[in-house]
N, C-alpha and C positions, 0 to 999 in steps of 0.2 A: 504494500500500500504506500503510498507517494503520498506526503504530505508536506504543503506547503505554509508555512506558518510566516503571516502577515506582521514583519516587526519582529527587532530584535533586544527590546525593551526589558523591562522588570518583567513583563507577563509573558510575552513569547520567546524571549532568551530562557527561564526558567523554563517551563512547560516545555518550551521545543527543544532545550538543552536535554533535558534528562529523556525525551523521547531518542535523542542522538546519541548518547550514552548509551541507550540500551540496543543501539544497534540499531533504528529505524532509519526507514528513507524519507531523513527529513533536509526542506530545502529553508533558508528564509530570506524572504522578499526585504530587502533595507534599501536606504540610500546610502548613496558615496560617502559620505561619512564611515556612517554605521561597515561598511564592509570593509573598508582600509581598518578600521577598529577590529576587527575580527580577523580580517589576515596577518595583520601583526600581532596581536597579543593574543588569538583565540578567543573563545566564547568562555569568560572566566565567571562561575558561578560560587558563591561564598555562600555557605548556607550551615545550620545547626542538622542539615537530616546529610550531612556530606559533601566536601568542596569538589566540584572538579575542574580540569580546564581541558577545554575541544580545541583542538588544535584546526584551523583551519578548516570551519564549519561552512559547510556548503553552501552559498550564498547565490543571489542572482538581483539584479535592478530593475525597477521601471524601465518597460519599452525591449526588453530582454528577453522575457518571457517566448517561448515559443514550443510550448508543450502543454497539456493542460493535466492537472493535477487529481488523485483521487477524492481528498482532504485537504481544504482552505481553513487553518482555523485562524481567525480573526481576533487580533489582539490592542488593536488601535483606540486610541481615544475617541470619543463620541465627536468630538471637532475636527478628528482628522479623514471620519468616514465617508465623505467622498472623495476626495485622492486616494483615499488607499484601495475604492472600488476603481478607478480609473487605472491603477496598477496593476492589479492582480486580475481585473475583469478576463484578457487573453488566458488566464489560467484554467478559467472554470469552463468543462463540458457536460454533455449530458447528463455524467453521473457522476459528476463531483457534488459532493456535499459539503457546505458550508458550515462552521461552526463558531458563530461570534462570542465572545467573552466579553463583551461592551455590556454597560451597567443598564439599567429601564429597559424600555421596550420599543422605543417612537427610532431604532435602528432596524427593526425588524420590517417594517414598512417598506423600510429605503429600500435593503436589502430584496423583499420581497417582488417590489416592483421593478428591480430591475433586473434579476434571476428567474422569477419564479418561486412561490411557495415550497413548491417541491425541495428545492434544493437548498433553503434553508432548515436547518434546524435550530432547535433552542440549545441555550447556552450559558453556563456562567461557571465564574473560577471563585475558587476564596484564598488566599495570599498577601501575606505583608511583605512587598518586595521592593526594591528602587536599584536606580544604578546609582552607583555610589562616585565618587570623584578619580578614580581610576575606571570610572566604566564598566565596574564588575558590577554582574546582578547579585546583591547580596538578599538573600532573603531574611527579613528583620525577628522570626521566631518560627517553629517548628511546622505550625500550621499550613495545608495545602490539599486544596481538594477542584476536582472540575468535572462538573457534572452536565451531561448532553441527553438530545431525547427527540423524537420526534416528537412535536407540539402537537398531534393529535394522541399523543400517551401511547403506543404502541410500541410494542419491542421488535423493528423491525429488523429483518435481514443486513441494515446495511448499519444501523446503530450495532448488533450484535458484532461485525467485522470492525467495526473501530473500537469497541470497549477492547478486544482481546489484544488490540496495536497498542493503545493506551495503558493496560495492567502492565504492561511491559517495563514503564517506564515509573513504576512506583510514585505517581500522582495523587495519589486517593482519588481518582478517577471513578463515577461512577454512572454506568448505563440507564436513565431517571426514565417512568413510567410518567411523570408528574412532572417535567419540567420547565412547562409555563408559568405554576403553582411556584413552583420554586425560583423560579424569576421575578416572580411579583413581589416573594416574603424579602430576599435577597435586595430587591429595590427599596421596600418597605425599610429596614434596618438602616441600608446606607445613607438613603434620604434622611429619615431623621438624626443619625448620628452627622451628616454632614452639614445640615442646615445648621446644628445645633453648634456646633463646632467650629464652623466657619462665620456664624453671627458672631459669636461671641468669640472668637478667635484663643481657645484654649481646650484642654483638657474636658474630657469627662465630670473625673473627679474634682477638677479646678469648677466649673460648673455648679456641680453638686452641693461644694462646700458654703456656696451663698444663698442668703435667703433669698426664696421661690427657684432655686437653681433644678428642683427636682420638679418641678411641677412646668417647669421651661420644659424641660425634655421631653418628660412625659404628655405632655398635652401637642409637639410635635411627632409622636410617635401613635397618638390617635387620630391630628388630622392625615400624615401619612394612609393609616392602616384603614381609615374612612375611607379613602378615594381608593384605596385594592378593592375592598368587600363592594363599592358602586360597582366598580370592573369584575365582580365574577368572582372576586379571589382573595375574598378575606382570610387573611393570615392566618395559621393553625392556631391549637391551643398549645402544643408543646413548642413551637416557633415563638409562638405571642410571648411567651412566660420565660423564653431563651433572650429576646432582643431584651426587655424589660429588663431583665440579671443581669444585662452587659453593660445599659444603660445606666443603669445607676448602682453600680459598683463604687463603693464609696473611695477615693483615692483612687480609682484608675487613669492612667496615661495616655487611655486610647482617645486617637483622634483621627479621623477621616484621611483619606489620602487626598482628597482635595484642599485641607486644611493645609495639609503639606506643601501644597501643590502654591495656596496663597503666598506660606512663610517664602517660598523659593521666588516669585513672581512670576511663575509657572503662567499659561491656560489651565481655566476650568470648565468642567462641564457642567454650565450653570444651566444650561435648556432643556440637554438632557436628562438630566436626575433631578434637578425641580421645578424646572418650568414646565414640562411635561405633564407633571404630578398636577400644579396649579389648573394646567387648563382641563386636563380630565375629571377635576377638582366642579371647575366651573359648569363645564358641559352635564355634571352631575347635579348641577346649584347646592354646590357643598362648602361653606365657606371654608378658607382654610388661610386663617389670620399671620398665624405663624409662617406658614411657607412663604407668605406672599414678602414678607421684612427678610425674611433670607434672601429670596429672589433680586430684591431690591438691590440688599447688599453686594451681592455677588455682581451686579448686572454692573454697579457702582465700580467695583475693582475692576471689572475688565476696561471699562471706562478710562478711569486713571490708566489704567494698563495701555490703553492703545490698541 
């Protein structure tokens, strides 16, 4: 199976690293950069589950492309997904299947319409990852999991041929029956830990520790989980009572990768993960007070940003 992994980032350097470690036919789609980076120093991965480094990982450019691939999995930022369909589009035929690990849902569309249903599937990864100042993908703690499906829940013939390329590669990878459900809960979580974190620009537990700081969270983790249950897809109870625990963990350090993403003066994906949420929000006539001062916020930084 050929697969061709979109980006050579924190998400698809790890993920397609350790698929190439285990001996898979993996290619990655970069720019000039990115591929001078990798034929000089290899694909160096730093991590608590095993460091390794690939020496001269197969790489290929925009406009290069001239083969099409089994497996596209998709690891780009929500702002970067049209150029990176304009890239790797000569890649996909008949029966290649797509696999985004982009956060929401309003990629699925893009994707949809310009593929076909068919050839997407759903998608999502969980990982604390970045590249660090030598370019290594360090992964920040142990955790890693990426789970796919076809989005009408079915275990089909062609999900069952990628989970077995994927066990391969010790991802905690897993073949989901549910994985729209589980893109919704997974959108659910990040939206409110990033709205919340990126308003207020700190910690969880920095949060917490002020008066109403739990009641901030918590009440953006209900209009969140409001606009899933409008769309079909109200968050479990063992989910619900999982993000809640994560949430308000008293002194924890967790904060969103888009928080990250601010401290750096990064891009964010401020449309995607809550302006999305807002306008399916609206289209439900669901107010949703809190999202809309995050949205604000973020729209603000990009702003200043340029």
């Amino acid at each position: 199976m050929r697969i061709l992994v979109v980006g050579a980032g924190a998400i698809g350097g790890y993920f397609g690293g350790r698929l190439l470690e285990a001996g898979r036919d993996v290619t990655f789609l970069v720019r000039p950069r990115r591929a001078a980076e990798l034929a000089s120093a290899g694909l160096v991965i730093k991590s608590p589950n095993g460091d390794v480094t690939l020496k001269n990982p197969p790489t290929v450019q925009a406009g290069k492309l001239a083969e099409t691939f089994d497996v596209v999995l998709l690891s780009c930022k929500a702002f970067d997904l049209d150029d990176a369909i304009k890239s790797f589009a000569p890649a996909v035929g008949p029966q290649t299947s797509i696999v985004p690990l982009l956060n929401g849902m309003l990629h699925l569309d893009v994707l949809d319409k310009r593929f076909g249903p068919e050839r997407v599937l759903g998608g999502l990864c969980a990982i604390a990852a970045t590249l660090n100042e030598a370019r290594e993908v360090a992964q920040l703690n142990p955790m890693q999991s990426l789970n796919f499906g076809e989005r009408d829940g079915k275990l089909s013939e062609r999900v069952r041929a990628i989970a077995e390329v994927m066990a391969s590669g010790k991802l905690g990878s897993v073949a989901s029956e549910n994985i729209v459900q589980e893109m919704w809960e997974k959108w659910v979580f990040l939206a409110s830990l990033a709205a919340s974190t990126c308003l207020m620009r700190t910690s969880v537990g920095n949060i917490l520790a002020v008066p109403g700081g739990k009641d901030f969270i918590l009440g953006m983790l209900d209009e969140c989980s409001a606009v899933a249950s409008a769309e079909g897809h109200a968050p479990s109870g063992p989910f619900f009572q999982r993000t809640r625990g994560l949430l308000t963990t008293e002194g924890s350090q967790m904060t969103a990768s888009m928080f990250r993403d601010i401290k750096t003066g990064a891009a964010v994906e401020a449309d995607h993960v809550i302006g999305d949420l807002i306008a399916r929000g609206d289209a439900a006539k669901m107010p949703v007070p809190r999202l809309r001062i995050a949205y604000t916020h973020l729209k603000a930084y990009e702003k200043q940003r340029g």
